[in-house]
C-alpha positions as a Markdown table, in Angstrom:
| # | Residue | x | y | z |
|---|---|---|---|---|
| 1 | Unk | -24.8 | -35.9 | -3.4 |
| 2 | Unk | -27.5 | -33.7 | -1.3 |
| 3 | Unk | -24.8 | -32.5 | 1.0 |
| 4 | Unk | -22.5 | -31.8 | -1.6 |
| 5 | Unk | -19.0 | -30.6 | 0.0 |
| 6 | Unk | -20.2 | -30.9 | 3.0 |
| 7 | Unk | -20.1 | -35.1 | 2.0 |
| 8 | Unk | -16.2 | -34.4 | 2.1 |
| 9 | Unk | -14.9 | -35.1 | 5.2 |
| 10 | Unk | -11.7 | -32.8 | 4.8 |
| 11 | Unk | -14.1 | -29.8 | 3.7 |
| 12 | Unk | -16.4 | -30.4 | 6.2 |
| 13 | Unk | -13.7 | -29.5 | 9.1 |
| 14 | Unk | -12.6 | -27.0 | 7.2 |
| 15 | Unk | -15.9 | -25.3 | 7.2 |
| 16 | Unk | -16.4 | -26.1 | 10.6 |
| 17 | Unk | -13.1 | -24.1 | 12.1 |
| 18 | Unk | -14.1 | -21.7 | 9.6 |
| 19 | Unk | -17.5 | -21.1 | 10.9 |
| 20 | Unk | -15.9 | -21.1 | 14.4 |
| 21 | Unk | -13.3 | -18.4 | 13.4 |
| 22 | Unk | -16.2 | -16.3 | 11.8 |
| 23 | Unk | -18.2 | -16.8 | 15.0 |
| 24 | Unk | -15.5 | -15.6 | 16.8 |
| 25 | Unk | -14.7 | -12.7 | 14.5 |
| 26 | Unk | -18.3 | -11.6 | 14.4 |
| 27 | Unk | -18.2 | -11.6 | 18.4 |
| 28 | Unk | -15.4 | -9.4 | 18.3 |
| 29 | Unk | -16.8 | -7.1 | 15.9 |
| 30 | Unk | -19.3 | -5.9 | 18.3 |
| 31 | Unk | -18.1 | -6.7 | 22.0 |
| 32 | Unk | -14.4 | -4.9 | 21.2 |
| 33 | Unk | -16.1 | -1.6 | 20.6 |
| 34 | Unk | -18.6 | -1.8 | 23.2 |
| 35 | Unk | -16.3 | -3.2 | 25.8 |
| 36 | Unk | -14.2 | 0.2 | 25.0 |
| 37 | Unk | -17.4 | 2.5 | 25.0 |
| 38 | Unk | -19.2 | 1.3 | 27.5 |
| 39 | Unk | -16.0 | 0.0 | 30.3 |
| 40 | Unk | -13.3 | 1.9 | 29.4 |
| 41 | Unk | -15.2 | 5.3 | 28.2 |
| 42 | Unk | -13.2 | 5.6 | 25.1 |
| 43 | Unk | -13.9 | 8.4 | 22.8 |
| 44 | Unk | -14.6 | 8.8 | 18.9 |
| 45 | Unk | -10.7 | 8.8 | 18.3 |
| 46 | Unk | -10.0 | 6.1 | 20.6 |
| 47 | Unk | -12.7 | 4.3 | 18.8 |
| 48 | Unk | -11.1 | 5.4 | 15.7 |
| 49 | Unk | -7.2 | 4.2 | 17.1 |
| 50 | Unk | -8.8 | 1.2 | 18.0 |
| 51 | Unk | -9.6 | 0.4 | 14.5 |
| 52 | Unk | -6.4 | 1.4 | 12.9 |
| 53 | Unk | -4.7 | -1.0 | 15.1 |
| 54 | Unk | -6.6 | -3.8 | 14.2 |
| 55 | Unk | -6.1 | -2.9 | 10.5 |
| 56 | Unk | -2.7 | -1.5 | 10.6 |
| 57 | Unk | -1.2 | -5.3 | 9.8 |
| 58 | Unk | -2.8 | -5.6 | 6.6 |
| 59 | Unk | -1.2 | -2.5 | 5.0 |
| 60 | Unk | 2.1 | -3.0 | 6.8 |
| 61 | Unk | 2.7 | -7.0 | 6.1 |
| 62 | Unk | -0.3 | -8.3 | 3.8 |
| 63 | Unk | 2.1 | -7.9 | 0.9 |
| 64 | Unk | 5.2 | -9.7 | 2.6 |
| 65 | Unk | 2.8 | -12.6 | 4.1 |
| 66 | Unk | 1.7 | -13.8 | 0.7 |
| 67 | Unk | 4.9 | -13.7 | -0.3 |
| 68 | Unk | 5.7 | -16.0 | 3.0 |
| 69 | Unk | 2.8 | -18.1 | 2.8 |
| 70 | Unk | 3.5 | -19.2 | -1.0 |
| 71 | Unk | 6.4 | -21.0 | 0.8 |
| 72 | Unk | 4.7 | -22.7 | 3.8 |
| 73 | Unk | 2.3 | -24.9 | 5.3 |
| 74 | Unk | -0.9 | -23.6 | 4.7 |
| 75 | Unk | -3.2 | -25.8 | 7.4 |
| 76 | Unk | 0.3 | -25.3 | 10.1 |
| 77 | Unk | -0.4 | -21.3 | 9.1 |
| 78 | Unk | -4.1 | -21.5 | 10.0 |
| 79 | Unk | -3.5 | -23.7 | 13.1 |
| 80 | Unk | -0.9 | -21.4 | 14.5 |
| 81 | Unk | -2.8 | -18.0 | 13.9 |
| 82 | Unk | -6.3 | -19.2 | 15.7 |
| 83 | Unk | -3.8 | -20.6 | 18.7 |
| 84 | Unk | -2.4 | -16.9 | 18.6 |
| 85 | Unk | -5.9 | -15.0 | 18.6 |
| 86 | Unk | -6.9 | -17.4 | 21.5 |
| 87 | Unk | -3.9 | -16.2 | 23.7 |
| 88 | Unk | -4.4 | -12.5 | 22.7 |
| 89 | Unk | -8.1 | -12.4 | 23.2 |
| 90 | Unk | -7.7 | -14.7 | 26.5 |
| 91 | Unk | -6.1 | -11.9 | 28.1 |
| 92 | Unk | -8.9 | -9.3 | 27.8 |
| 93 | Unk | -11.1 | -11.2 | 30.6 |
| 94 | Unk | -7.9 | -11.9 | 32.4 |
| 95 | Unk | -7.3 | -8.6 | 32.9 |
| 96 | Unk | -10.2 | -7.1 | 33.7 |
| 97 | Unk | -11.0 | -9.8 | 36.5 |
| 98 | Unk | -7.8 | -8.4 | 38.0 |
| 99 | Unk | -9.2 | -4.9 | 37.4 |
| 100 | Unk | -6.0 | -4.0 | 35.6 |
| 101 | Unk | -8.0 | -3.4 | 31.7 |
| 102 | Unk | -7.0 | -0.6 | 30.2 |
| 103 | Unk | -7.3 | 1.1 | 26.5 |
| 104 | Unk | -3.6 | 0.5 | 25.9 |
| 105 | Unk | -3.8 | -3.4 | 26.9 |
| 106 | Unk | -7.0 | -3.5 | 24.2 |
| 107 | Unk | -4.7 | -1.5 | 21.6 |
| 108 | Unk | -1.9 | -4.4 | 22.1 |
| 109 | Unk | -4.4 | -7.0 | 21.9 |
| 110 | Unk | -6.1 | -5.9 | 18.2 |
| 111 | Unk | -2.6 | -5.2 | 16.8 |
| 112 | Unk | -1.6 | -8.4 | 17.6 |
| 113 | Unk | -4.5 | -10.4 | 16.8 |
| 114 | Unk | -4.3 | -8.2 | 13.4 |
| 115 | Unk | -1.1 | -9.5 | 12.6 |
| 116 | Unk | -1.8 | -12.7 | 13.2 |
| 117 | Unk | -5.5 | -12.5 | 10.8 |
| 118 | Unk | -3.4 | -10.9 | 8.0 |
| 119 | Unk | -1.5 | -14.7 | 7.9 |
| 120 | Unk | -4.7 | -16.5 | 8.8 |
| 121 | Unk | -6.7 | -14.5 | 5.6 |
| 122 | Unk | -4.0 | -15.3 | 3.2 |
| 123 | Unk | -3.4 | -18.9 | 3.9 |
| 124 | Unk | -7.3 | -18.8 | 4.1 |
| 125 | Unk | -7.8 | -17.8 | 0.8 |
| 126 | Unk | -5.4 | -20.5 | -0.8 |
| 127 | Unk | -6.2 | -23.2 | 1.3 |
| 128 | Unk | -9.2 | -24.5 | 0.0 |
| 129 | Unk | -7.8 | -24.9 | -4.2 |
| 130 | Unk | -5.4 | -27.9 | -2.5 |
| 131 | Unk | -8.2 | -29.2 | -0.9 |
| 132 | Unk | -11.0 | -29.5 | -3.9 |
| 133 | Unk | -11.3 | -29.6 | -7.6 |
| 134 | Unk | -11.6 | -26.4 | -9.5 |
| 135 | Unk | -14.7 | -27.0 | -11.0 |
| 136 | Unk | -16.1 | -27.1 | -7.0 |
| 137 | Unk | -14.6 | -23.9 | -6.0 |
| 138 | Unk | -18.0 | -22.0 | -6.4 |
| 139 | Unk | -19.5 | -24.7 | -4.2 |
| 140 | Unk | -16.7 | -24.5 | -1.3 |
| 141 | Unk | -16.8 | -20.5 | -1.7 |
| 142 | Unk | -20.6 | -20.1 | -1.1 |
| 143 | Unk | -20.4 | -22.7 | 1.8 |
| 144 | Unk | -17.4 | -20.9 | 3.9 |
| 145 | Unk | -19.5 | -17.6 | 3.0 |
| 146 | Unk | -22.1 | -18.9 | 4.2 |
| 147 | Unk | -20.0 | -19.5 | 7.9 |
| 148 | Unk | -20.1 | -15.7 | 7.7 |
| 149 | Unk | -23.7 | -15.2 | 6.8 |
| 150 | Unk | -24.3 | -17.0 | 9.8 |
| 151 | Unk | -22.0 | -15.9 | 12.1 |
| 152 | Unk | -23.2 | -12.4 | 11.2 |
| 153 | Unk | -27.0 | -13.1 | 12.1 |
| 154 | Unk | -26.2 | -15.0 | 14.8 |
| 155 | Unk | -22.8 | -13.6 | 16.5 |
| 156 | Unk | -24.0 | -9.8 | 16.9 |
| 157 | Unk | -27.2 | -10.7 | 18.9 |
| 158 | Unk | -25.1 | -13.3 | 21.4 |
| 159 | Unk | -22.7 | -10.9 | 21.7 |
| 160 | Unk | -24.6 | -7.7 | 22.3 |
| 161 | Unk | -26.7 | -9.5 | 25.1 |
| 162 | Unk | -23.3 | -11.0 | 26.1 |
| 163 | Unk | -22.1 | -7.4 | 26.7 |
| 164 | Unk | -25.5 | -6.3 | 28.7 |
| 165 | Unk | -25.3 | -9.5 | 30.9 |
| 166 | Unk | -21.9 | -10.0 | 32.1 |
| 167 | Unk | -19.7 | -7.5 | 30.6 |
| 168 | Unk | -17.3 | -6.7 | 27.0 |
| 169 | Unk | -14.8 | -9.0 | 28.8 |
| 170 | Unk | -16.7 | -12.0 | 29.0 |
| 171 | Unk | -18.3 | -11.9 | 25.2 |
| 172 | Unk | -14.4 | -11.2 | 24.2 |
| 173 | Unk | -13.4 | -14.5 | 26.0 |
| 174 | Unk | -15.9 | -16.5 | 24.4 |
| 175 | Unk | -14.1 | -15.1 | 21.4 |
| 176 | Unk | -11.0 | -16.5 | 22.4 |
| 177 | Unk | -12.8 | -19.6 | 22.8 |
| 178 | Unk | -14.0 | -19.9 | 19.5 |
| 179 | Unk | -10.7 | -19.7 | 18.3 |
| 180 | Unk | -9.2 | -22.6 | 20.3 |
| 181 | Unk | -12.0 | -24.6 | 18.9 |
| 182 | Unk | -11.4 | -23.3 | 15.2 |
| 183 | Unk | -7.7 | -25.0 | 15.6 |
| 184 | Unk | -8.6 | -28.0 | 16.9 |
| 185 | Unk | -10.9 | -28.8 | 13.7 |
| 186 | Unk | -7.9 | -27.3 | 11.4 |
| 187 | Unk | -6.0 | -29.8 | 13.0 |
| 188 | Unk | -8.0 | -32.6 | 12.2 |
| 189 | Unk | -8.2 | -32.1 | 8.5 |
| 190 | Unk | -6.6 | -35.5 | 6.7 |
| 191 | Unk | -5.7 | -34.5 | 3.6 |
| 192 | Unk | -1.3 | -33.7 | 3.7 |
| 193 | Unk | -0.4 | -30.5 | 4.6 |
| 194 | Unk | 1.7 | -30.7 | 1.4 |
| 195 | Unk | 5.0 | -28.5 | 1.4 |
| 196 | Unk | 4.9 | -25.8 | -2.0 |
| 197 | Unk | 6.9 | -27.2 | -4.7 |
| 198 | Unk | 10.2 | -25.8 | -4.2 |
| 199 | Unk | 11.1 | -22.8 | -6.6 |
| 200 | Unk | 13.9 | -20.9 | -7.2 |
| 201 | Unk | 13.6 | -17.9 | -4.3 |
| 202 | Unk | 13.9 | -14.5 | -6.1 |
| 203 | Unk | 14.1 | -11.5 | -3.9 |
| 204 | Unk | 11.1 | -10.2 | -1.5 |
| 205 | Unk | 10.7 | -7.1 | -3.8 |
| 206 | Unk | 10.6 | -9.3 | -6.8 |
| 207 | Unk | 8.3 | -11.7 | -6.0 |
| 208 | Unk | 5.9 | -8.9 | -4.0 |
| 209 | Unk | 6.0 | -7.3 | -7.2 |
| 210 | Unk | 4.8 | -10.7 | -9.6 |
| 211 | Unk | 1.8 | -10.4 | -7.4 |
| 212 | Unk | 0.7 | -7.0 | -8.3 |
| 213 | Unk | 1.9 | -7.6 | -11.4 |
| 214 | Unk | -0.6 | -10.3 | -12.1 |
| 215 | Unk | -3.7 | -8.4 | -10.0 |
| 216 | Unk | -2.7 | -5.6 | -12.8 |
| 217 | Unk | -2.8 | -7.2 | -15.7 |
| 218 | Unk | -6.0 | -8.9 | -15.5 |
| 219 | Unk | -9.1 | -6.4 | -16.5 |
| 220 | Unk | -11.5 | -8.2 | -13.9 |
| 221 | Unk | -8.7 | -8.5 | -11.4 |
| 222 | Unk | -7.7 | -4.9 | -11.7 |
| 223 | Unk | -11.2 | -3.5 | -11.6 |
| 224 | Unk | -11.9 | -5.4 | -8.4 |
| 225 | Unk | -8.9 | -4.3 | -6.7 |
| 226 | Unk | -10.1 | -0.6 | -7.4 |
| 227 | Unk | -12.8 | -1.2 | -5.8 |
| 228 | Unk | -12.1 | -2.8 | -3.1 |
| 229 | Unk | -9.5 | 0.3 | -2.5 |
| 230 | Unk | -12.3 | 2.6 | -2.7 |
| 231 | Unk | -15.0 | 0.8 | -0.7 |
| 232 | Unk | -13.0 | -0.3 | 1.9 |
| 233 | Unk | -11.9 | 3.5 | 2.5 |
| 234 | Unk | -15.7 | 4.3 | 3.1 |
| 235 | Unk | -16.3 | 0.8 | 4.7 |
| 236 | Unk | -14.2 | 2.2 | 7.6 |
| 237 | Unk | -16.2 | 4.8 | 8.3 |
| 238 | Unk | -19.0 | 3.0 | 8.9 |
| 239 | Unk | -17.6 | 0.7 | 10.7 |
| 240 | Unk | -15.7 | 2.9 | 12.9 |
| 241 | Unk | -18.9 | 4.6 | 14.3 |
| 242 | Unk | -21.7 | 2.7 | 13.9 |
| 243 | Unk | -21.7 | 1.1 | 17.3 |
| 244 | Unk | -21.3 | 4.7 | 18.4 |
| 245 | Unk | -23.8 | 6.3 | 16.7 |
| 246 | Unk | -26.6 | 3.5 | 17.6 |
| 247 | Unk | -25.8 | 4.0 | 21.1 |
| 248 | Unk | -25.2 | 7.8 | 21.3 |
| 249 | Unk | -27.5 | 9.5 | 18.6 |
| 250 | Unk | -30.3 | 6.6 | 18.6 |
| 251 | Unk | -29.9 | 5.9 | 22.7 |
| 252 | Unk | -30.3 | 2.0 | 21.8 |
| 253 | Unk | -29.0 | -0.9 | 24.4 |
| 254 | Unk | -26.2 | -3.3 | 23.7 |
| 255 | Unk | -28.8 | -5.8 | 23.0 |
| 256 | Unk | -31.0 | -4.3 | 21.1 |
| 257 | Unk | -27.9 | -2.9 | 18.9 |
| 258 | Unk | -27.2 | -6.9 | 18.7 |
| 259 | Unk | -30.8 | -7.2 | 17.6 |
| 260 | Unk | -30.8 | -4.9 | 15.1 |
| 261 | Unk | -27.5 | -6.1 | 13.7 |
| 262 | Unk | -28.6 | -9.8 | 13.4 |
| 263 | Unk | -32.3 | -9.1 | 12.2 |
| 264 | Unk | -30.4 | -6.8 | 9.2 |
| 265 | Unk | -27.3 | -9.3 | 8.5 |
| 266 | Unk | -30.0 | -12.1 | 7.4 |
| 267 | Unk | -29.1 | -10.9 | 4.1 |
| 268 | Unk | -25.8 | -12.2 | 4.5 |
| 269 | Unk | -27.4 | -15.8 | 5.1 |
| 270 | Unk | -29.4 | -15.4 | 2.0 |
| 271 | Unk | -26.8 | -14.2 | 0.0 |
| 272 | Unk | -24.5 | -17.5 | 0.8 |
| 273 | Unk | -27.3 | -19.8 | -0.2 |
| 274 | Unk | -28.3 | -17.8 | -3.9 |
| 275 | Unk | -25.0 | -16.6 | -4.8 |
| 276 | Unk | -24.3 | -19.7 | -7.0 |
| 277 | Unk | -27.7 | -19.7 | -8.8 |
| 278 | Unk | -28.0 | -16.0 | -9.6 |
| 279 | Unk | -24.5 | -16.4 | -11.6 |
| 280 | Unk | -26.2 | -19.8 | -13.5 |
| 281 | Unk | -29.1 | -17.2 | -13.8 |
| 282 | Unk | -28.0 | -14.3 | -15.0 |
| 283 | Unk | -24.3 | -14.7 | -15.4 |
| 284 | Unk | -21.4 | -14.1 | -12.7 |
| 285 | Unk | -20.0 | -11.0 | -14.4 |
| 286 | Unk | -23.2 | -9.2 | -14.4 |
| 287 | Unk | -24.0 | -10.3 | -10.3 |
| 288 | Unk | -21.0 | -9.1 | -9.4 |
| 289 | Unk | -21.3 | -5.3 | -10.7 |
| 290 | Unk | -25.1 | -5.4 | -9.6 |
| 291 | Unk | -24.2 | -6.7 | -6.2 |
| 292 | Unk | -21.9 | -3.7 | -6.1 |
| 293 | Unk | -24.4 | -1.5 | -6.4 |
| 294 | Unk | -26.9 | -2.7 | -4.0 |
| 295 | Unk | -24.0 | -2.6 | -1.5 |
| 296 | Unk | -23.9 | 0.9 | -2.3 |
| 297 | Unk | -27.6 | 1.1 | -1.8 |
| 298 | Unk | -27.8 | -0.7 | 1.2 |
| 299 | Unk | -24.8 | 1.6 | 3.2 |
| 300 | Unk | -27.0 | 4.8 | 1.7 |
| 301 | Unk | -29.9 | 3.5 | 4.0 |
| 302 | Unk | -28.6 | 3.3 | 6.9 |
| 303 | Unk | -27.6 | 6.9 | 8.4 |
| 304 | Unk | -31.8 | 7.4 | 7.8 |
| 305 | Unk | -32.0 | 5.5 | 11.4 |
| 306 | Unk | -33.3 | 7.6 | 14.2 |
| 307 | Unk | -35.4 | 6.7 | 17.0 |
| 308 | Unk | -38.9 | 5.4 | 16.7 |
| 309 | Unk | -40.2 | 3.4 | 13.6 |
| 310 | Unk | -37.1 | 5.1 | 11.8 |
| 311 | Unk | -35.0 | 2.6 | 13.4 |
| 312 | Unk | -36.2 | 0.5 | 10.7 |
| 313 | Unk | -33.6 | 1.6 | 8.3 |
| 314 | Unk | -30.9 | -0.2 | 9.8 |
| 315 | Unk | -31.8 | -3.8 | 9.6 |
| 316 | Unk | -33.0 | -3.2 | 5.9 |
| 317 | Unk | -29.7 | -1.1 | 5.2 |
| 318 | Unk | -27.7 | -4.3 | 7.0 |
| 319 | Unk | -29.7 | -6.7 | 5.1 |
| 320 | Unk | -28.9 | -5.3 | 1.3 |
| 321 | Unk | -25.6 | -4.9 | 2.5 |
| 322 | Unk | -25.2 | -8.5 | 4.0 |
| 323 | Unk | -26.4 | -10.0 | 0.6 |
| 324 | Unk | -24.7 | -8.0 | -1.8 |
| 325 | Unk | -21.3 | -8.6 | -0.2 |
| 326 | Unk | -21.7 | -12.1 | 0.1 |
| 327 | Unk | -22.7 | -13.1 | -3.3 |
| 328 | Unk | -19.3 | -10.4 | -4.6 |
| 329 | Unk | -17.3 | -12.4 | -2.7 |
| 330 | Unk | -18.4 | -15.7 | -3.6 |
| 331 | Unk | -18.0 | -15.2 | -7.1 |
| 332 | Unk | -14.9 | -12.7 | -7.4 |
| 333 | Unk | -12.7 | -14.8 | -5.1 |
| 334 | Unk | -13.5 | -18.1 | -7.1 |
| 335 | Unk | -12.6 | -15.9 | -10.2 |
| 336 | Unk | -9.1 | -15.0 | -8.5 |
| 337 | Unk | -8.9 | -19.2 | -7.1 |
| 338 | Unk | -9.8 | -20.1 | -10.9 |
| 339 | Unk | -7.2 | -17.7 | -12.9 |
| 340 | Unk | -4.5 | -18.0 | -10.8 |
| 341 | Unk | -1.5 | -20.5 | -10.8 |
| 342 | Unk | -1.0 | -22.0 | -7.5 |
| 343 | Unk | 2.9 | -21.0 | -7.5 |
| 344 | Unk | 1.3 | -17.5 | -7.4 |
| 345 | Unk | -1.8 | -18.1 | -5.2 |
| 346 | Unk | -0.6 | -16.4 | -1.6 |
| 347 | Unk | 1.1 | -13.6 | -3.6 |
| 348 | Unk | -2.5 | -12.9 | -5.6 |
| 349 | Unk | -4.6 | -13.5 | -2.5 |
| 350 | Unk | -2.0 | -11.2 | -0.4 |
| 351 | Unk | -2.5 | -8.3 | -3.2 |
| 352 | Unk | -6.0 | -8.4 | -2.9 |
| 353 | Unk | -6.6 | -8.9 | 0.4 |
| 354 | Unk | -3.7 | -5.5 | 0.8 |
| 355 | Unk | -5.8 | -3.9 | -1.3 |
| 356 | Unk | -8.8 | -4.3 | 0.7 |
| 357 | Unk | -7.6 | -3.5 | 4.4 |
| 358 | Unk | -4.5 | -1.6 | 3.4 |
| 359 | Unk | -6.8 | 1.6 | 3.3 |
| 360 | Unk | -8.2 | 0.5 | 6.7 |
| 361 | Unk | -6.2 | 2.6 | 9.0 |
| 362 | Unk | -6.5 | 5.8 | 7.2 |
| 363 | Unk | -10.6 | 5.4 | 7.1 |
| 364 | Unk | -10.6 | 4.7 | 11.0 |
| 365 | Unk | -8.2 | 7.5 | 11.3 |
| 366 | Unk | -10.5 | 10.1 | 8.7 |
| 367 | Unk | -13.8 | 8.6 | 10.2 |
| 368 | Unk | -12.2 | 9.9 | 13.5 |
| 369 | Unk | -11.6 | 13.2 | 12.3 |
| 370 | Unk | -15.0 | 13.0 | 10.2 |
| 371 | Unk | -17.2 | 12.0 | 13.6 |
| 372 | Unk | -15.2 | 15.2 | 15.5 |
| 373 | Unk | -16.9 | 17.9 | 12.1 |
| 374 | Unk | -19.4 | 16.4 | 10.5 |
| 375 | Unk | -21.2 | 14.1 | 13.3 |
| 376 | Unk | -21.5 | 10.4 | 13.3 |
| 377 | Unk | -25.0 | 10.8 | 11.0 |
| 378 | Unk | -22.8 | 12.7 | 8.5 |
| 379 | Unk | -20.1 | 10.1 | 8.9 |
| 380 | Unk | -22.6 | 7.3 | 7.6 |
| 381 | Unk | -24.0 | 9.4 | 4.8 |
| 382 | Unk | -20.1 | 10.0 | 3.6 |
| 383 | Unk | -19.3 | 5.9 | 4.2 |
| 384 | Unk | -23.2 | 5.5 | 1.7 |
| 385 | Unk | -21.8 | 7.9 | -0.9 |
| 386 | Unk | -18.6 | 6.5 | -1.1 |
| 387 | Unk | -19.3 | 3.1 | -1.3 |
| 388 | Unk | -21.8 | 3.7 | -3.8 |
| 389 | Unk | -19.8 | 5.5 | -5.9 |
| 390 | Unk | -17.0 | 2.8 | -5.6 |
| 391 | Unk | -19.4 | 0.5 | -7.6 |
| 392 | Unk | -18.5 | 2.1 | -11.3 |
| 393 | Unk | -15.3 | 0.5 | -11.0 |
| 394 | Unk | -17.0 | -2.7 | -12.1 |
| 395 | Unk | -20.1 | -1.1 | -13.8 |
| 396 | Unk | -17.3 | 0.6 | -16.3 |
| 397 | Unk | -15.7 | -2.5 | -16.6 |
| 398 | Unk | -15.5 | -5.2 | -19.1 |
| 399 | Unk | -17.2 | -7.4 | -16.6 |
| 400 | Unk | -20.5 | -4.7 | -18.1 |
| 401 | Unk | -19.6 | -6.8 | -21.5 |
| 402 | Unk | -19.7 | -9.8 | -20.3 |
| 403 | Unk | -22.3 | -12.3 | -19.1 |
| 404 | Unk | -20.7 | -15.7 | -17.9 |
| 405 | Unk | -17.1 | -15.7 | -16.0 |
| 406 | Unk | -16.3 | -18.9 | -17.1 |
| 407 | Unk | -15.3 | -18.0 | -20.3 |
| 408 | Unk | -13.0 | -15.5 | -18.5 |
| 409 | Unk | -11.4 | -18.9 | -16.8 |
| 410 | Unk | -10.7 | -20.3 | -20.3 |
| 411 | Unk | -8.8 | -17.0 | -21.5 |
| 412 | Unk | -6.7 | -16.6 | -18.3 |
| 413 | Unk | -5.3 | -20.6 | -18.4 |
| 414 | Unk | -4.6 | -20.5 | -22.0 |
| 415 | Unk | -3.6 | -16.4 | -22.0 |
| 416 | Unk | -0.3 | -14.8 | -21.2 |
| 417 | Unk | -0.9 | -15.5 | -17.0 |
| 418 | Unk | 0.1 | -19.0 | -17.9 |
| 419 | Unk | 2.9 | -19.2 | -20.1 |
């Protein structure tokens, strides 16, 4: 079938909430920070506490959630936490039509939403095995990234000209917006919202502890999981300051910040649509290690922006960066999807996904500290080095032995994970 998943009705509005939630994800990406800088004058460590608090969740509960999730209603999880986010975010343009926005009411706004994105990732992740075949989870992987390739060429530009015309409150609301809609798509999905097969309920410690277990023993699991440790560490730091830096050190506009980040994301869009055939190609264990690398590459370009033609650097830094995450996600979370029993599948999703953000605060907090002594250029070159150097976790990994990840698949559902 041309349309492929997207000829499944159930898939199809799950991709369209998703793409909604991305949308709405991508807005807030950009408007929170400049809504803060711009309105509310906050400085590098208010940026910096604004990002812990948004991150904070995933290292406090990540663990506990997939634990939770394992036992409940995926779709009613989803549903829930986009009707949550809605609320939260709702209240930003609320309050600051009533003149009454301050820093504090933003910091109870992102920890919120966080908490309630640290249910919404994990019951993300493990939707989509109850809702297609295994052999299709490559296919339904590379469509939902390609929500966020999307979202991040198109999202950025809305929302920085959003920001310019009418204010960080208003493109915030229109993320609340996007939520609502997300729900009412999740909520429309046919298939049953099946209940997990009931299993006898070991203690919370115990059956945290199976997850990382699992994540541990696997060789490709356990190198992925380092990584994402160490990138997501340096990923902070550019994220932290890069709205910052564009506007302080490189005097660019809200909108032309927008610009810049949708022109450079295109990658992201690319990455959604080749993912699939570089791994038929050259073979998913070697994409992945390479795309690490070139993330690495891409992060290294972009503390070269300056003014003038210079500002070049950071649509082509955004653009390697955009397509070498996308095609490592595609094919190391249909690895996880693939090798993982779905008794076990929030608890593996929940250790990964704590192992990506858990680092989170303490980046935001160190890129704080970072921006105050090195600068925010020297900030970006750190967040480069870092992430580049993250990459030898897979290069030095058996995943450098192998060619095709399939075979991987056959090991894990005959090996020891399975008995």
């Amino acid at each position: 079938m041309r349309w492929g998943l997207l000829g499944h009705p159930d898939f199809r509005r799950l991709w369209l909430a998703d793409a909604l939630s991305q949308f709405g994800d991508r807005i807030n990406l950009l408007a929170v920070p400049l809504l803060a800088a711009l309105t509310l004058r906050a400085t590098a460590w208010e940026m910096s506490l604004l990002r812990v608090l948004e991150t904070l969740a995933f290292l406090l509960l990540a663990l506990q959630v997939g634990v939770w999730t394992d036992r409940m209603r995926k779709r009613r999880v989803l549903v829930l936490a986009d009707l949550g986010r809605a609320v939260a975010f709702g209240s930003v343009p609320l309050a600051a039509v009533a003149g009454v926005l301050t820093m504090t009411h933003l910091y109870v706004v992102v920890a919120v939403a966080g908490v309630l994105s640290v249910f919404f990732d994990v019951a993300h992740r493990t939707y989509l095995p109850g809702l297609v075949d295994r052999d299709r989870l490559v296919e339904g992987n590379a469509r939902l990234q390609a929500n966020v390739s999307v979202a991040a060429v198109a999202a950025p530009s809305l929302s920085g000209w959003l920001v310019q015309l009418f204010g960080g409150a208003a493109a915030v609301g229109v993320n609340a917006v996007s939520f609502l809609w997300s729900a009412c798509w999740l909520r429309r999905i046919g298939a049953p919202d099946r209940v997990p097969v009931a299993r006898a309920r070991a203690p919370l410690r115990r059956e945290i502890r199976d997850g990382l277990r699992f994540v541990g023993r696997d060789p490709v699991l356990r190198a992925n999981a380092a990584h994402s440790v160490c990138a997501g560490v340096c990923q902070q730091f550019q994220v932290t300051v890069a709205a910052l830096f564009l506007l302080r050190e490189v005097h660019l506009s809200p909108g032309v910040i927008g610009l810049l980040q949708a022109g450079g994301l295109t990658g992201a869009a690319l990455g959604s649509v080749v993912a699939r055939r570089l791994g038929v190609r050259f073979g998913e264990a070697r994409v992945m290690w390479a795309a690490a690398l070139l993330w690495g590459a891409g992060y290294l370009m972009i503390p070269l922006t300056a003014t003038g033609a210079a500002v070049a650097w950071y649509p082509i830094g955004n653009f390697l960066t955009g397509l070498s995450i996308v095609v490592l996600n595609v094919h190391q979370l249909s690895y996880r999807q693939a090798v993982t029993p779905e008794w076990l599948q929030g608890r593996v999703a929940a250790t990964s996904t704590f192992l990506y953000f858990a680092p989170g605060p303490a980046g935001s907090l160190l890129a704080g500290v970072l921006a105050t002594t090195a600068g925010l250029r020297g900030t970006l070159w750190l967040a480069g080095a870092g992430v580049a150097a993250s990459a030898l976790w897979l290069v030095c990994s058996p995943l450098r032995r192998m060619r095709r990840l399939p075979e991987a698949y056959e090991e894990e559902r005959t090996g020891s994970h399975r008995a």
